[in-house]
PAZAPA-4460 file (N, C-alpha, C; in steps of 0.05 Angstrom, whole numbers, plus 32768, in hexadecimal, padded with zeros to 4 digits):
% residues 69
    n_x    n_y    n_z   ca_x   ca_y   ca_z    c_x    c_y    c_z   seq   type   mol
   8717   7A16   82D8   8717   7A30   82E5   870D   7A2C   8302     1      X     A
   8717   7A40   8312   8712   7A39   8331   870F   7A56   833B     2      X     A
   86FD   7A5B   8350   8701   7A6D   835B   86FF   7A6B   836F     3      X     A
   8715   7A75   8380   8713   7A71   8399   8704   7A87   83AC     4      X     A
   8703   7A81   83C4   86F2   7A95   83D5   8703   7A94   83F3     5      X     A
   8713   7AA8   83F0   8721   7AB5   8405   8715   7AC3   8423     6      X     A
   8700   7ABB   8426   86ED   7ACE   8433   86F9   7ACC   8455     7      X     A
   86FC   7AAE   8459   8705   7AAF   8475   871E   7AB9   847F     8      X     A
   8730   7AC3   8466   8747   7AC4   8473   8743   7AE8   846F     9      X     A
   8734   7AF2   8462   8726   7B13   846A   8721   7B14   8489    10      X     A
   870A   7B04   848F   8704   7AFC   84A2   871C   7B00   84BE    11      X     A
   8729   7AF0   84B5   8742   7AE8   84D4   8751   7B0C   84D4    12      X     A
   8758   7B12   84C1   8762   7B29   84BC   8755   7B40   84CC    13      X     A
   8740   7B3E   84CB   872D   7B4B   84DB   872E   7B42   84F3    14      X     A
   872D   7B32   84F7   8725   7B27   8514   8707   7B22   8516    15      X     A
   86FC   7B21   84FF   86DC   7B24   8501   86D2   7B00   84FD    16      X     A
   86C0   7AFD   8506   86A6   7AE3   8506   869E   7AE0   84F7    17      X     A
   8693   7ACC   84E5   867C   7ACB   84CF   8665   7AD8   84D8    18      X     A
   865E   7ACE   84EB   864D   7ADC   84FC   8646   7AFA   84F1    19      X     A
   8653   7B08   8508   8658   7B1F   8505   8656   7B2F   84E9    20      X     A
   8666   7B26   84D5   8660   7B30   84BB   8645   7B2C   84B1    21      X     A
   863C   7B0E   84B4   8621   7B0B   84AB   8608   7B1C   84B9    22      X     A
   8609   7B26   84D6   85F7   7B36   84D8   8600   7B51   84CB    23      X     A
   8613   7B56   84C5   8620   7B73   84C3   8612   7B6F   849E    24      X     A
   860A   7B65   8497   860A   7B6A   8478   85F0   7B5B   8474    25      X     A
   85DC   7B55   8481   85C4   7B46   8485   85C7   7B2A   8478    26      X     A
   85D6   7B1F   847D   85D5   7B00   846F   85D2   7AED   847B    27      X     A
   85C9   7AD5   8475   85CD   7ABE   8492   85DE   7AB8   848E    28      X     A
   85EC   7AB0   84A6   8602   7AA1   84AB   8600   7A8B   8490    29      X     A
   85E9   7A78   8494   85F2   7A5F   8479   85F1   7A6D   8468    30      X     A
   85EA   7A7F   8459   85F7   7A83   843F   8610   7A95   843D    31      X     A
   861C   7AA1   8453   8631   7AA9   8458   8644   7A8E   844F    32      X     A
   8643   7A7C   8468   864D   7A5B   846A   8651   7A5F   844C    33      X     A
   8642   7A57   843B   8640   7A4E   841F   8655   7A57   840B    34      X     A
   8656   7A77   840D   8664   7A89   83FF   867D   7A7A   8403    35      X     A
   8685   7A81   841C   86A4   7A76   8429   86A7   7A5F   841E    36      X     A
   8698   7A47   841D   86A9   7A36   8416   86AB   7A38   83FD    37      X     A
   869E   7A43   83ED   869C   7A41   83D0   8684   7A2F   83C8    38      X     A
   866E   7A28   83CD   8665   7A11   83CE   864C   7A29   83B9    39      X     A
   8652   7A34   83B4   8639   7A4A   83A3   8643   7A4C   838D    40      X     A
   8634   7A4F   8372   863D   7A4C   8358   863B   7A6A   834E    41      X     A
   8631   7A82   835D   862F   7A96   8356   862C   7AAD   8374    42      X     A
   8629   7ABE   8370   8629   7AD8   8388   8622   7AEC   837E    43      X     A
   8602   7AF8   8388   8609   7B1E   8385   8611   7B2C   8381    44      X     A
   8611   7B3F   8375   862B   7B58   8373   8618   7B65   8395    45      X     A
   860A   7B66   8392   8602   7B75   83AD   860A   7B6A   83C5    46      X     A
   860B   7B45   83C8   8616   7B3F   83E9   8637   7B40   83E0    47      X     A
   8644   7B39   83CC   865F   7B46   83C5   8660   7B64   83CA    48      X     A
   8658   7B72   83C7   865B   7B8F   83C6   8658   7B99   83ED    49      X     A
   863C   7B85   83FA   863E   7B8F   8419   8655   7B7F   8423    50      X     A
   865F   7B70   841E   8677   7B63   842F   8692   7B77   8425    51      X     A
   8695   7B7E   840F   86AF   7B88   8413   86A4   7BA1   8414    52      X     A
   868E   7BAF   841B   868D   7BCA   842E   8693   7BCB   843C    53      X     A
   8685   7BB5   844F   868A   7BAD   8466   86A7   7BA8   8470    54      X     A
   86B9   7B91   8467   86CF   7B8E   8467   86E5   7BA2   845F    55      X     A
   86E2   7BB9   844D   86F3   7BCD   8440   8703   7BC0   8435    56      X     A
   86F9   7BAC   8421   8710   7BA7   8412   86FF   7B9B   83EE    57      X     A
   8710   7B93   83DA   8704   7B91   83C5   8703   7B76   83C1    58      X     A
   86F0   7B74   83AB   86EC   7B58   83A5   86F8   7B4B   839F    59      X     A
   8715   7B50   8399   872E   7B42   8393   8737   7B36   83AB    60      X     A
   8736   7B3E   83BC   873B   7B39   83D7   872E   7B1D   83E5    61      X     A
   8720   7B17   83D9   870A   7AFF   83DF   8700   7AEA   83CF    62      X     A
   8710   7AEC   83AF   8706   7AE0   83A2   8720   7AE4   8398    63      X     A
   872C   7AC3   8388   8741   7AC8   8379   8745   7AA8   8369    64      X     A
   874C   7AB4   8352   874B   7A9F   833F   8764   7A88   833C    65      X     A
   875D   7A6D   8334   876E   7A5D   8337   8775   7A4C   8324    66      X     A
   877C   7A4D   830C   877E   7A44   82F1   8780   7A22   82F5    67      X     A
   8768   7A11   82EB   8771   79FB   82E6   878B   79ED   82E7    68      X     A
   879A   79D2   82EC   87AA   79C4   82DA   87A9   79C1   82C1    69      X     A
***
């Protein structure tokens, strides 16, 4: 099982910065970094829940599953 993390291409869509989002939702940048690559084995419902406030969009939007071979 895989899950992927779509976050930067929310991101370009927007036209918005990591940056930018990460102050907009109090996070640092490196654990922003982190999220994006996927390099985190778990996530908040609460920094999930300020990013796609923030963003206006749902968690489907940023996260999407990728069935093994």
């Amino acid at each position: 099982m895989t899950i992927l993390v779509n976050l930067d291409l929310e991101l370009v869509k927007r036209k918005m910065t990591s940056r930018e989002l990460a102050q907009a939702i109090g996070l640092s940048e490196t654990n922003l970094s982190l999220i994006k690559s996927g390099k985190v084995k778990g996530i908040r419902f609460g920094t999930l829940e300020a990013i796609c406030k923030y963003l206006d969009c749902q968690p489907g939007d940023i996260l999407s599953y990728e069935p093994d071979d």
